[in-house]
C-alpha positions as CSV (number, residue, x, y, z in Angstrom):
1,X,10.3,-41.4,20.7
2,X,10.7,-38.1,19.4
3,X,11.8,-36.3,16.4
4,X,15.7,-35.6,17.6
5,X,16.0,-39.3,18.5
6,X,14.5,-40.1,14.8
7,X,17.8,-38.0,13.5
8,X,20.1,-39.3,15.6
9,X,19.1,-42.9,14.9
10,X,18.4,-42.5,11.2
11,X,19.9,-39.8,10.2
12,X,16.9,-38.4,8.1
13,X,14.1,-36.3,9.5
14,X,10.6,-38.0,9.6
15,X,7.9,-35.9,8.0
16,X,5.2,-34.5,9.7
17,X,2.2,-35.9,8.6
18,X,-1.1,-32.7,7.6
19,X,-3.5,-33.7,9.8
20,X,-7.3,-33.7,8.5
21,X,-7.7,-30.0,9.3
22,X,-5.2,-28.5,6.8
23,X,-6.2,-25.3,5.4
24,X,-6.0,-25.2,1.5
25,X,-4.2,-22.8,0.1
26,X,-3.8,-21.5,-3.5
27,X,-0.4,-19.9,-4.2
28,X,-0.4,-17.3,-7.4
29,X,3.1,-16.2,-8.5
30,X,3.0,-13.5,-10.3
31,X,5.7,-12.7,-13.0
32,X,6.4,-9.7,-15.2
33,X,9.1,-7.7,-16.9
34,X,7.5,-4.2,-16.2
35,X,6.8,-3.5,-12.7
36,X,3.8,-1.4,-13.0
37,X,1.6,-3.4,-15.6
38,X,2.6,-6.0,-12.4
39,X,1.3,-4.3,-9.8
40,X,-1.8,-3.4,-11.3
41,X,-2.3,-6.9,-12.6
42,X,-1.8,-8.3,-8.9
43,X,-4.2,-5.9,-7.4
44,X,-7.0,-6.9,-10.2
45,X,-6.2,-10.5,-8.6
46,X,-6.5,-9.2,-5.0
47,X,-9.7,-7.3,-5.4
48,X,-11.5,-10.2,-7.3
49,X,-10.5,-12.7,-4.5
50,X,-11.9,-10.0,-2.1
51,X,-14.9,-9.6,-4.0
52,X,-15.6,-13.4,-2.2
53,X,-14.7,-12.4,1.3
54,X,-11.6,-15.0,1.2
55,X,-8.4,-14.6,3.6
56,X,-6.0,-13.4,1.2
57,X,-2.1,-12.9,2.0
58,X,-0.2,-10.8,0.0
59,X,1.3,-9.3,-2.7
60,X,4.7,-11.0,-1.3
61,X,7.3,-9.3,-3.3
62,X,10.1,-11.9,-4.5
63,X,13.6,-10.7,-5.4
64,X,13.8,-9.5,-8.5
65,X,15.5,-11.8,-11.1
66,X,18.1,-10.0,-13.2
67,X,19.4,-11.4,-16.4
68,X,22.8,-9.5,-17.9
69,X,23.9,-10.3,-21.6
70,X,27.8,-8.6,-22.8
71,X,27.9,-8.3,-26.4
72,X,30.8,-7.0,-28.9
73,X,29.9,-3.7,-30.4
74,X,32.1,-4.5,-33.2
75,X,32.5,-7.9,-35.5
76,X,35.8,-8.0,-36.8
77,X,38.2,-4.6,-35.1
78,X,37.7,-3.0,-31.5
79,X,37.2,-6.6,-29.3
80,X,37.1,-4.2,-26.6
81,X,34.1,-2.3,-27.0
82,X,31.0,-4.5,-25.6
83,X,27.7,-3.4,-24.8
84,X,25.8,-4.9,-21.8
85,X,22.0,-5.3,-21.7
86,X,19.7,-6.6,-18.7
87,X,16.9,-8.1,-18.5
88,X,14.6,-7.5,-15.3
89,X,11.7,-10.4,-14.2
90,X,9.9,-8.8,-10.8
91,X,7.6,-11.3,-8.9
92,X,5.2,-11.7,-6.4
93,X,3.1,-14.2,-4.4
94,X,-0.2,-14.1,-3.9
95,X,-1.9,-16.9,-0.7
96,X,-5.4,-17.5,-1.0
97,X,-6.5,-19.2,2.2
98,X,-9.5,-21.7,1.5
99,X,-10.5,-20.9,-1.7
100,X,-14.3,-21.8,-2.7
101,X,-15.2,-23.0,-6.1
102,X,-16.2,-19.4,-7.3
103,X,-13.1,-17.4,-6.7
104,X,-11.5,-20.4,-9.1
105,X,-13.9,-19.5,-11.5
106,X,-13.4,-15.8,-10.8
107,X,-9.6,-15.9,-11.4
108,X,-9.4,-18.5,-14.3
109,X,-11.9,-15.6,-16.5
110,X,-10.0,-12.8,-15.2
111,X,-8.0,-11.1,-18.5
112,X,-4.8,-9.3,-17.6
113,X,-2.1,-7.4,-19.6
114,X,0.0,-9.7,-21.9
115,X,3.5,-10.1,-20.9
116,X,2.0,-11.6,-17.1
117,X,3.1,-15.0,-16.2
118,X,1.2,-16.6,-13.7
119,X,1.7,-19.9,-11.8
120,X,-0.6,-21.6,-9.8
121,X,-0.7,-24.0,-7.4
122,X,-3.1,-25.5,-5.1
123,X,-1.4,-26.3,-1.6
């Protein structure tokens, strides 16, 4: 039976099961409101995970997230006048392709500029 006569029967899609060879993968996403202390930060993370001769696939650039806020410019008299402010959050993704115990280590002492958000997962 395959995977189209699954559907049609069921309607739902089967998933595919890993299978024991699976490569491990840690994802880093990579958040910042300045661009440049970004960058910089990201290729810190790069060079340390190359420092261990591991695959690494990246920095993925993610569409950049932009927050708007209109305010009045005056309390009480001209409702018309508003000011508008944005906020910009640029990303990126960082795949680490079997990671070994060290480049862990490596990247959990690593210090980077405050105002860097990273997320990581282990896939």
């Amino acid at each position: 039976m395959t995977e189209k006569d699954t559907i049609k029967k069921t309607g739902k899609k089967v998933a595919k099961v890993a299978s024991k060879d699976s490569v491990a993968k840690l994802r880093i996403r990579v958040r910042a409101y300045d661009s440049k202390i970004l960058d910089a930060s990201v290729k810190q993370i790069i060079d340390t995970a190359l420092r261990f001769d591991v695959k690494v696939l990246g920095p993925i650039p993610l569409p950049t997230e932009i927050k708007k806020y209109t305010v009045n410019r005056s309390a009480f008299v001209y409702k018309n006048a508003r000011e508008q402010f944005e906020m910009r959050v640029h990303k990126r993704l960082i795949d680490i392709i079997n990671p070994q115990a060290k480049v862990i280590e490596a990247l959990t002492n690593l210090s980077l500029p405050s105002g860097v958000n990273i997320d990581v997962k282990m896939i």
